[in-house]
KOLVEXTOR-126413 format. One record per atom (N, C-alpha, C): x, y, z. Coordinates in steps of 0.02 Angstrom, whole numbers, plus 50000, padded with zeros to 5 digits. Example, Ala and Ser with C-alpha at 12.3 -4.5 7.8 and 13.67 -1.06 7.14 Angstrom:
! KOLVEXTOR-126413
506604971650390
506154977550390
506604983550390
506424988850354
506844994750357
506455000250394
END
This chain:
! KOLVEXTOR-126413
477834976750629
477874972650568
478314976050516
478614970550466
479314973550413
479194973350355
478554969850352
478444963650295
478554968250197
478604976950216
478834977450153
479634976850151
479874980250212
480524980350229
480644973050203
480514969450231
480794960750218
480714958850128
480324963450105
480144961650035
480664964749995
480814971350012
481264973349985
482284972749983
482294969750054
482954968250062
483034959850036
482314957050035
482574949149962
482714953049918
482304959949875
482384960549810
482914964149812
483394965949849
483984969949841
484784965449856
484534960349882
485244953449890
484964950549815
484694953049766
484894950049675
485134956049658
485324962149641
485564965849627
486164970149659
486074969649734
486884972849785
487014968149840
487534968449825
487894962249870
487784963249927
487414957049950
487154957350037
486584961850043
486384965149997
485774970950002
485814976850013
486524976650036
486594983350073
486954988850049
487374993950031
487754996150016
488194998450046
488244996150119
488964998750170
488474993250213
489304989250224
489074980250264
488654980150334
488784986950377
488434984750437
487814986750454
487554989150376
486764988550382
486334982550361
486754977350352
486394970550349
486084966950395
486314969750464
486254966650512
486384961350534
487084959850497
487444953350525
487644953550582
487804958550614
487944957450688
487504957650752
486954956350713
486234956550772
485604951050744
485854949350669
485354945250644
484604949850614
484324944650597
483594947050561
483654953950492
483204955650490
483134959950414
483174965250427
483404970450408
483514979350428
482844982250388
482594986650419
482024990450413
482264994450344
481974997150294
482055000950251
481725007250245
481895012050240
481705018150288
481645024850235
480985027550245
480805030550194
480735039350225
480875040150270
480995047450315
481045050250351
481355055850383
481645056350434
481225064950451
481125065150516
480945073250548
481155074450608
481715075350642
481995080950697
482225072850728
482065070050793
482375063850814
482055058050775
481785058650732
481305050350713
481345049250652
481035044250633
481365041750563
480695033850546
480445033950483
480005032950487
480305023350425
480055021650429
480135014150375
479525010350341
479545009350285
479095008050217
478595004150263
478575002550325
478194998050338
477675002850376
477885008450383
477605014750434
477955014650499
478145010050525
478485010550588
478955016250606
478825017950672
479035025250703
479775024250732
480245026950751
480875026850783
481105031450798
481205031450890
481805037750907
482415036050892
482515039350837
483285037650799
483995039250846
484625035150863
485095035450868
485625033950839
485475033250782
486045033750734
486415039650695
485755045350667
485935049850650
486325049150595
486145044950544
486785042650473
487415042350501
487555040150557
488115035550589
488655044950601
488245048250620
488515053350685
488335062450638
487945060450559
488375070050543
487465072650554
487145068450596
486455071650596
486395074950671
486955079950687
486965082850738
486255087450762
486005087750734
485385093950729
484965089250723
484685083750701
484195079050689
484225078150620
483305076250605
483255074950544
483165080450502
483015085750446
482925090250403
482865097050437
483225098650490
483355104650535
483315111050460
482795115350462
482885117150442
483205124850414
483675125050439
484355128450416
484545124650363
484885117850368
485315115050308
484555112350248
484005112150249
483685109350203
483515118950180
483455123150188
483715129250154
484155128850128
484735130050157
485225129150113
485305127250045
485035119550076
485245114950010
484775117149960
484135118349967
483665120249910
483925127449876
484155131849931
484545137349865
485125136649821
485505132949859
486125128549820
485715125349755
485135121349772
484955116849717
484615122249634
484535127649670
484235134549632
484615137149582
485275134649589
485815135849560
486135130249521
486175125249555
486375116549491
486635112149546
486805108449529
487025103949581
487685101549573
488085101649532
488655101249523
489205106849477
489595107349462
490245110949413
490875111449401
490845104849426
491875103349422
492225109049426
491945114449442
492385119049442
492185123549504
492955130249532
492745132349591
492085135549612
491815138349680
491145141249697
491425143849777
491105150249774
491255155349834
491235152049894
490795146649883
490325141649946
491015138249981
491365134049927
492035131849943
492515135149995
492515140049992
493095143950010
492695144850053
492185148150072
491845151650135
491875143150174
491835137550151
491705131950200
492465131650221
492935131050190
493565129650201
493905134750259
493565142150245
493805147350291
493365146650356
492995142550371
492575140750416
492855134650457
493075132650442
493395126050463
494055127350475
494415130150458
495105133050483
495085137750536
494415143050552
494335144150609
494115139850652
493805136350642
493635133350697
494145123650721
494535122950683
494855119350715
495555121950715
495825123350780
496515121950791
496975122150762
497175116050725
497705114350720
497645115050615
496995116750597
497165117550528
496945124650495
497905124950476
497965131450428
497615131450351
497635126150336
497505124550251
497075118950278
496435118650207
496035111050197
495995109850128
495835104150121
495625100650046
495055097050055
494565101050026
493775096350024
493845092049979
493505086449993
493485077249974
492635075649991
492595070649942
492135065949939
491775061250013
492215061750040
491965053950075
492705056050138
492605050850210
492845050950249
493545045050234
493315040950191
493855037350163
494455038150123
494195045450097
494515050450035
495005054450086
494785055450142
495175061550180
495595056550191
495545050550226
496185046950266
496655045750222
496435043650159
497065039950110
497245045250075
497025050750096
497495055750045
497925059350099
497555060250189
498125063450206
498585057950241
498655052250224
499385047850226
499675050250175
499585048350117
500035050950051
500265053850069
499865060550079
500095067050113
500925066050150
500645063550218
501285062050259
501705058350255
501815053850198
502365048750173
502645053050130
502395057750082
502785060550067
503225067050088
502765069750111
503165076750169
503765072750200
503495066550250
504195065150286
504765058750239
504355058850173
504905051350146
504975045950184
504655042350219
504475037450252
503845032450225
503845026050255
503295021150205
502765019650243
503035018750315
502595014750371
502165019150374
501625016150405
501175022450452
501035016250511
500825020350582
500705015650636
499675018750663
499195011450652
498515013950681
498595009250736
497955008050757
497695006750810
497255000450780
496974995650828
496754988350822
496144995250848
495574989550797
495044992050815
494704999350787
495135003550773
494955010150728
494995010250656
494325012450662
494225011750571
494415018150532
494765017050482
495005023150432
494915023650392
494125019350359
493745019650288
494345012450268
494025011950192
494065004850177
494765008750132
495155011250144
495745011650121
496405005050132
496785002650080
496934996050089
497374993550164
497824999950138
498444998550216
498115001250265
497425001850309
497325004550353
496694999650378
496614995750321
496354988150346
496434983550380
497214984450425
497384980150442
497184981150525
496884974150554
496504976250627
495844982850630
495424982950569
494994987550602
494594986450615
494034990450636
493474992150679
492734991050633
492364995050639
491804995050601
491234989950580
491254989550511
491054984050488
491284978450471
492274980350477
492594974050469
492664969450538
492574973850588
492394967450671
491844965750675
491234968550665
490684966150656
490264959650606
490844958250543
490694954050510
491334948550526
491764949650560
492334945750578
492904943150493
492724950850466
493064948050385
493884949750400
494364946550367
495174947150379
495244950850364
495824952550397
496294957950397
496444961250307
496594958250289
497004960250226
496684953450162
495944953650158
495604950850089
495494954650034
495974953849981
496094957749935
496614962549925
496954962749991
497384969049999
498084966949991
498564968649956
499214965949916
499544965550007
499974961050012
500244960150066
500724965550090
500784970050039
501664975350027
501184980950075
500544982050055
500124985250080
500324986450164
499734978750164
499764977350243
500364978650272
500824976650261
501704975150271
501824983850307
501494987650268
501874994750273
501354998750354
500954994350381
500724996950428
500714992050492
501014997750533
501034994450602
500264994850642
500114990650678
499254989350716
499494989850793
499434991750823
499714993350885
498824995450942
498844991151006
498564991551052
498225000951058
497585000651045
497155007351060
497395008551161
497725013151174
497625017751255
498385013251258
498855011051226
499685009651265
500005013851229
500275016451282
500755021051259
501515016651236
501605011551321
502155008151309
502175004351220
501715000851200
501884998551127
502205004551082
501685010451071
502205014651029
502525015951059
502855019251123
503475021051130
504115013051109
503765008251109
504205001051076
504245002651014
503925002750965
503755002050897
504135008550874
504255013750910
504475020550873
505385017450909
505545015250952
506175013850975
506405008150911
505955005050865
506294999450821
506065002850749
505715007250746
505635008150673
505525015350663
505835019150719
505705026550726
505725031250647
506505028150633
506555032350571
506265030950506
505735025650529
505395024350444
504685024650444
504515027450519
503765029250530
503295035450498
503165035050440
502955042450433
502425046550457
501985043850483
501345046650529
501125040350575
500835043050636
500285040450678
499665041550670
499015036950632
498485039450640
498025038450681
497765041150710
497195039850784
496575042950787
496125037350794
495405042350823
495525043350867
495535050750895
495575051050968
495095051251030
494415048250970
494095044551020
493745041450989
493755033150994
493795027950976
492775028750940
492535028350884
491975025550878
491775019450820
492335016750817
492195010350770
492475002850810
492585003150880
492444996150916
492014997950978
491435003850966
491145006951008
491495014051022
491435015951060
491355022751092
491895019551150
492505022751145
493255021651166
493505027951172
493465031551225
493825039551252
494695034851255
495105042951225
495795043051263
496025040951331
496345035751367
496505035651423
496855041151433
496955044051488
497565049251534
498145048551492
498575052551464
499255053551441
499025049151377
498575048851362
498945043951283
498925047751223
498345052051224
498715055251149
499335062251154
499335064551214
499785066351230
500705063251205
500595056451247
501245052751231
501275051351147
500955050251103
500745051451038
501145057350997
500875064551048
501185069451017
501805070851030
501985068151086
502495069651081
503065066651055
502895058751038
503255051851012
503305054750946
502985058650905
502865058750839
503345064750836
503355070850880
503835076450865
504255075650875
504755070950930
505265067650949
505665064150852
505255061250862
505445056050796
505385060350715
504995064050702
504945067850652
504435065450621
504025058750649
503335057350609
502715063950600
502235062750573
501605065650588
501165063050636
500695067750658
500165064150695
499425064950672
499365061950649
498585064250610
498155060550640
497455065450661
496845062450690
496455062250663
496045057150641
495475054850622
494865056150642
494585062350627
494115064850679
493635065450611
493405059850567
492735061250535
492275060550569
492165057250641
491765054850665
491565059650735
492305062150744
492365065750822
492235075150783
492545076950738
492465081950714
491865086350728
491965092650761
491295093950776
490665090750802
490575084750825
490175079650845
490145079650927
490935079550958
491155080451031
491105087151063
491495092751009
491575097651032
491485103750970
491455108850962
491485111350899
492145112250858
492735113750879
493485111850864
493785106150857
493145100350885
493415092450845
493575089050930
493845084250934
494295081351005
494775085451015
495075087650975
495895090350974
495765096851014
495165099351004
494855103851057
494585104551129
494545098751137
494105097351182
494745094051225
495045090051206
495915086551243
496525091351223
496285096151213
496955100551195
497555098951157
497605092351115
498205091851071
498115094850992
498625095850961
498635099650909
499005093550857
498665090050818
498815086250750
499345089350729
499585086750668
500135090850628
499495090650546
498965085850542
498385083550494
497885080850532
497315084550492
496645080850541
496225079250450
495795072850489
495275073050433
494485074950465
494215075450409
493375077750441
492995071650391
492275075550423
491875070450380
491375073250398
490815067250398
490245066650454
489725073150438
489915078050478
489555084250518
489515090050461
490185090550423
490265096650394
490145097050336
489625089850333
489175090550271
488395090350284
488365092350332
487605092950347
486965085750328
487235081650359
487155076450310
487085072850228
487405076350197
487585075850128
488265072450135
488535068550073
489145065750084
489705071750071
490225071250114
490645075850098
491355073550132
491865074650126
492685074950202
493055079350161
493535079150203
494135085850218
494775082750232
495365084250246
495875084350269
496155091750268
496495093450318
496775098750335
497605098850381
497665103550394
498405103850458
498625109550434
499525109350466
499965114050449
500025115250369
500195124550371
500275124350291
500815121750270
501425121550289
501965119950260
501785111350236
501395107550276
501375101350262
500705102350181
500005106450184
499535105150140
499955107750083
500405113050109
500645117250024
500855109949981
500805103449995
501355099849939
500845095749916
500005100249915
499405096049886
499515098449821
499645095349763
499295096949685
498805102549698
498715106649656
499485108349623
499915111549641
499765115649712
500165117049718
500955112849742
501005109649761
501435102949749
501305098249736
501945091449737
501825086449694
501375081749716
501135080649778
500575076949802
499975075649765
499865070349721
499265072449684
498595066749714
498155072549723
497365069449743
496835076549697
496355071649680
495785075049631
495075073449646
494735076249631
494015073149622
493495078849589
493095074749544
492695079249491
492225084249566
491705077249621
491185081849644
491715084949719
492155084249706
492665086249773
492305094349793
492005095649845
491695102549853
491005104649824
490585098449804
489885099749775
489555105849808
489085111249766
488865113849799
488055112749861
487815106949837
487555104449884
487895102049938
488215099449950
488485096649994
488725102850031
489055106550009
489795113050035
489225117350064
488605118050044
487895122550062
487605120550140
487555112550141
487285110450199
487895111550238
488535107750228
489015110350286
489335117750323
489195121950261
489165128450306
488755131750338
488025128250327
487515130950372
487515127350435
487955121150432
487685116250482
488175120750536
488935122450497
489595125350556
489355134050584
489125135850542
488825143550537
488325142750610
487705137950608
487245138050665
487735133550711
487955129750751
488455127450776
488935133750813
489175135750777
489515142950778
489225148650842
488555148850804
488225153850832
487585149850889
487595145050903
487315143150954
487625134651006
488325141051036
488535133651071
488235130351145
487635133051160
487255128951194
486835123851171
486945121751123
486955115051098
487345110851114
488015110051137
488405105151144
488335102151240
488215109751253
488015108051325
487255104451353
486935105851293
486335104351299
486225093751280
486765094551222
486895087151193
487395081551269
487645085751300
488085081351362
487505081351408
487155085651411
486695083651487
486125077551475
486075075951394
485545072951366
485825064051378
486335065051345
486765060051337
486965057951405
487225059951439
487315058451515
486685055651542
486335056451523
485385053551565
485485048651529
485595048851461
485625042151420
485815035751447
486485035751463
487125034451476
486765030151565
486595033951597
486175032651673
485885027851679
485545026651617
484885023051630
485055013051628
485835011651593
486025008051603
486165004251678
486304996051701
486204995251771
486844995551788
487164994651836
487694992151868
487764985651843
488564984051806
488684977651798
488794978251703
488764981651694
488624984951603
489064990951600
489424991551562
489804997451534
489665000751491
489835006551514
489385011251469
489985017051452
490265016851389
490935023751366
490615028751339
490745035551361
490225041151336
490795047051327
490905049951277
491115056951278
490585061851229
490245065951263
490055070551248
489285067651211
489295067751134
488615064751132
488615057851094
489075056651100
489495048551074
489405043351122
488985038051123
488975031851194
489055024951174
489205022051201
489065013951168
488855009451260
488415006351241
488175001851296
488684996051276
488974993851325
489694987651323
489234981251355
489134974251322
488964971651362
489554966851390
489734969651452
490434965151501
490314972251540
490664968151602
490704970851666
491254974751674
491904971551640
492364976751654
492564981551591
492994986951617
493044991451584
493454990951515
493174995451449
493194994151376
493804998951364
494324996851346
494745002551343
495265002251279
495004994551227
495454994151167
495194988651140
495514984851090
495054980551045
494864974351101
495334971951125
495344966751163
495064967451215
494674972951261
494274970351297
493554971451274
493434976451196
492894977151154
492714970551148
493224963351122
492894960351086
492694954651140
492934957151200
492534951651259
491784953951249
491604957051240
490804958051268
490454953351219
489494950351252
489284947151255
488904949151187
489064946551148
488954949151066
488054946251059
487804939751083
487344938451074
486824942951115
486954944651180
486614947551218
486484956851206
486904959351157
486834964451128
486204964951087
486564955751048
485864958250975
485084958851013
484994953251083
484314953351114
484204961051134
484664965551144
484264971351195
484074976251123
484584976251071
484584979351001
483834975950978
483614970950973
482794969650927
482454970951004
482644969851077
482084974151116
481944981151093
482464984251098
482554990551078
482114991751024
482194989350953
482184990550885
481204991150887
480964983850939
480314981450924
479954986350970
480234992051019
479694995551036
479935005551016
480255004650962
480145012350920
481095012750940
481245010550949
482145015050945
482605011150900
482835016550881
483505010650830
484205014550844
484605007350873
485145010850898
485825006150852
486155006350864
486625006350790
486584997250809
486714991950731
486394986550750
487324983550742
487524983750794
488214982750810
488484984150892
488614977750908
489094979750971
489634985650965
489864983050891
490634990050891
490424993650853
489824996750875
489855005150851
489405009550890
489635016050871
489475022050936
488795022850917
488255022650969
487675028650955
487695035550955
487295041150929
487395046150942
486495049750956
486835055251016
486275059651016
486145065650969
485625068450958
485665074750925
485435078150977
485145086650927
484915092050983
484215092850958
484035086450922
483195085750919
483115082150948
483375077950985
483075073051034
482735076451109
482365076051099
482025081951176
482125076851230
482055078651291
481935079651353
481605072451353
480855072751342
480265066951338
480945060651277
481065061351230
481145056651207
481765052251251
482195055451295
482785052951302
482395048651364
482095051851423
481575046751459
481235041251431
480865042151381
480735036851360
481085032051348
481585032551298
482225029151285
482605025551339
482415029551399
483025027051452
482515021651519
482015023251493
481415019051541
481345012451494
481195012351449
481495004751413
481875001251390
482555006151404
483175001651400
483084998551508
482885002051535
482804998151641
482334993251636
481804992251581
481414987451549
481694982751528
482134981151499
482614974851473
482984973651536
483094976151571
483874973251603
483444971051678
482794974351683
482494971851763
481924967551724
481784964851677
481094961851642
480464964851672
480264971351683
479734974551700
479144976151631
END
């Protein structure tokens, strides 16, 4: 039963639009009322109504550790011992920033940001201006935060509510970005042969979690990197979602390519809001102030926030049998689905596909059986699991989900599909 949940999401459609405050917790793409949810401990998560849940959402991927693991709820309470904000620098900053440059790859320099939306639209700027170019080229189906020119064909909550391309967004916007087929190489290698010299970056999740859970085909971000060094574009990956989540060095780690800009998000705020952008220095040196690139923000680097994400990369760090431990979990996950159902999994990222054949870009995402999702999502929901209430979007495991819970989980998802 919801019946406060239901009380409270009438009294919140008179004051926030739709009730919700980020669209695909309305549950328009599955129907009925979203639970309102008053706490969370290691895999579960509890709602005003009391109702129990083995959580797979994880605040949509940075609850790698579960719910209040406590490392980062330390943290944050000595951080909080101290204030919670100061527009101005803190040691915490720098130790997170020098943390994150070891551990990913491809970035020499970072700039801590607000939000995962903050990283993408600042490191385009970024790369329109380094290379003096206007275009940028994404992908149908990948979401890059509600930034205007990167609206065009995405993923998320804008396929899930079926809202247009470009409502509200000046057309000069849209105009300046190319949408190009997720896993073809042949389109960009087309698109860079007609507009090579005015392309200034490629941005890509390089593994798809906003029309579901979409791995790299063979050679594609490869052909990417190399289309982009050929031509003189950038290649920037969108890894708020993949960042530490897949692998601890991000995708770019785990597939061996090297960005020229990556963004973060998600993870490296310990669940607190937080993102990043990073890459080569020659490209960050032209951030304000130290060059003319200008991006700001008062809580840019909060010390709450900067507190949970270095404890979250610090333990991470120092215990990577977690990630091995998160693929063997996820893989049972992943099993328990039947033959005849698709199932895309990298690492602890999955999405159950409902269609038979294989999901490999927007267009065969948006074949699947959208109604027959929402039935297994309220099976799901009505006996303790909540798994993201969207065909196009990824579930995730943590490393509080034990052993017993993922059985359970995976014995009543063979419950829906055999009616036992």
């Amino acid at each position: 039963m919801t019946s406060r949940s239901k009380t409270l999401f009438d009294r919140a459609q008179k004051s926030i639009p739709g009730g919700v405050n980020s669209p695909v917790r309305a549950f328009r793409g599955v129907g009925g009322s979203p639970p309102f949810m008053v706490r969370g401990q290691g895999s579960r998560i509890w709602d005003e109504d009391g109702n129990e849940y083995i959580d797979y959402v994880c605040s949509w991927g940075p609850l790698l550790l579960g719910h209040r693991p406590p490392e980062i709820v330390e943290a944050i309470e000595r951080a909080l011992s101290t204030g919670t904000s100061f527009g101005m620098p803190t040691e915490r900053e720098v130790e997170l920033a020098e943390a994150i440059c070891d551990a990913v790859p491809s970035i020499e320099m970072v700039r801590l940001v607000n939000s995962g939306t903050e990283a993408t639209m600042s490191a385009l700027r970024l790369a329109r201006a380094f290379t003096g170019r206007d275009l940028a080229v994404k992908f149908e189906g990948c979401y890059h935060g509600h930034v205007d020119s990167l609206l065009v064909k995405a993923g998320s909550g804008v396929a899930t509510l079926g809202i247009p391309d470009t409502a509200g967004v000046p057309k000069a916007f849209a105009d300046s970005t190319i949408a190009l087929p997720y896993n073809s190489p042949q389109a960009v290698a087309d698109a860079f042969e007609r507009y090579g010299d005015q392309i200034a970056a490629v941005i890509v999740e390089p593994v798809v979690g906003n029309m579901g859970c979409v791995p790299p085909a063979s050679g594609f971000l490869e052909t990417l990197r190399e289309l982009t060094s050929s031509y003189g574009a950038l290649l920037i990956f969108d890894e708020v979602m993949t960042g530490f989540r897949v692998a601890f060095g991000g995708a770019q780690a785990l597939y061996g390519i090297r960005p020229d800009l990556t963004t973060l998000g998600k993870v490296i705020g310990g669940g607190l809001p937080v993102g990043a952008y990073g890459g080569r220095r020659d490209i960050m040196s032209m951030v304000a102030p130290a060059g003319p690139v200008y991006q700001a923000g008062t809580l840019s680097g909060n010390p709450l926030a900067v507190a949970a994400g270095l404890a979250m990369l610090r333990h991470l760090k120092a215990h990577p049998e977690i990630y091995s431990q998160l693929e063997v979990r996820t893989a049972q996950l992943a099993a328990a689905a039947p033959a005849g159902l698709t199932v895309n999994r990298v690492g602890s990222m999955l999405t159950f596909f409902f269609t038979a054949g294989p999901v490999t870009d927007w267009d065969s995402a948006e074949r699947c059986d959208r109604p027959r999702f929402a039935q297994f999502f309220h099976w799901m929901l009505d006996r303790g699991f909540y798994l993201p209430p969207s065909q196009f979007e990824a579930a995730f495991v943590s490393a509080a989900h034990s052993e017993e819970d993922i059985e359970r989980t995976a014995a009543v998802i063979r419950q829906f599909f055999t009616g036992a």
